[in-house]
Phi, psi and omega in degrees: 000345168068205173315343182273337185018254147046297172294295209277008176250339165288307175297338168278344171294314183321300157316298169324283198300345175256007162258351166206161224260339160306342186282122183229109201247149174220127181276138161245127175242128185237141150227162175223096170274329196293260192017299167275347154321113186244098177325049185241145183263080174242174183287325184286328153306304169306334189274324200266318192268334167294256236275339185266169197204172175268150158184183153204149293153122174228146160228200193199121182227150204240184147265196172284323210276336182295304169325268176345300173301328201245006186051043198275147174253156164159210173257111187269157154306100165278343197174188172195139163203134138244237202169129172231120176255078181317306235261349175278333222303347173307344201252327176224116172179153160302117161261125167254118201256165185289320178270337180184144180293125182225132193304132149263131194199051177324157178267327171292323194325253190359336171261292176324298173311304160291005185280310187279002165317323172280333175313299173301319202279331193266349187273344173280332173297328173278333191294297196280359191059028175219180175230179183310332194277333182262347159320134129295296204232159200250129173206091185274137135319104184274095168269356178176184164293252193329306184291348186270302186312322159356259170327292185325289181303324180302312195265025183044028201276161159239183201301311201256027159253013133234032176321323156323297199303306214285342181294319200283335185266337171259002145288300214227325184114199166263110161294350195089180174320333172308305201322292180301340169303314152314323159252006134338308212262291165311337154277237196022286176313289166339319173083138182248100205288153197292130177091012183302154196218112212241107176227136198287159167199124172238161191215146177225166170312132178105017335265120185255134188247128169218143189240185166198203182192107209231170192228160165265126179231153137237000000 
């Protein structure tokens, strides 16, 4: 699942903490991208070894009614939607050669992505109920410079509403599945008013969208 990790394992905590309200799950997502790292001179190599980086990640999901009791703040879940742009799979995806998983890492992703962008937002907009204007706050996969600029322009954003993604891309890198978790962690610090409303939008091999929607509760 690459970079979306992430998602389908917060939506199976999700799951979990809301059948049953005692339940305490905790996610880790680890990647050791240097690993793969390789001397070769192509561009999706060379691309892959500029932005990725090592990292890990942990998070802890409660229910609501357990959060309540024990008086915990954080971020509640509202929802997910995701979104297969099949017609990408060309651009991003794993080859397993006998020495390594070695990266597709098209140079186009970043235009693709912005071509369908409004595609992704209007179709999380019918799942999730919200539009652009009631985000607060923004937590882009910083899959790159360029897909964050993207993004920035298609959706008419300025620099600091996604300021999260670029500290992160420019502290650490694309970690891979750890990432969005990172800037998760960086609105979470920053402080938040109760009903601040935080949407996630990740991109994975195949080329797969995964979004997600979180409200601030204390």
């Amino acid at each position: 699942m690459g970079c979306n990790a992430a998602f389908p394992a917060l939506k199976l905590g999700d799951m979990i903490a809301r059948t049953d309200e005692n339940a305490k799950v905790m996610i880790v997502c680890v990647e050791l991208c240097t690993l793969h790292f390789q001397p070769k001179n192509k561009n999706d190599n060379l691309l892959s070894n500029t932005i990725f980086g090592d990292g890990a990640a942990a998070v802890i999901l409660v229910s609501d009614a357990d959060a309540k009791r024990n008086h915990l703040s954080g971020m509640t879940i509202n929802g997910f939607y995701s979104l297969l742009l099949s017609e990408g799979k060309d651009l991003m995806s794993w080859n397993i050669t006998p020495l390594n998983f070695e990266m597709v890492l098209d140079a186009k992703i970043p235009d693709f992505i912005g071509d369908h962008v409004d595609e992704i937002l209007s179709g999380a907009s019918k799942r999730l109920n919200i539009t652009s204007e009631t985000i607060d706050k923004w937590a882009i996969h910083p899959g790159g410079k360029k897909i964050l600029d993207t993004i920035k322009n298609k959706l008419q954003l300025n620099n600091a509403e996604l300021k999260y993604s670029y500290k992160v891309l420019d502290e650490y890198g694309n970690m891979s599945s750890p990432t969005i978790l990172f800037v998760l962690n960086e609105i979470m610090k920053a402080g938040n008013k109760t009903g601040d409303k935080i949407f996630s939008i990740g991109f994975g091999p195949g080329l797969s969208i995964e979004t997600s929607l979180f409200t601030y509760a204390e």
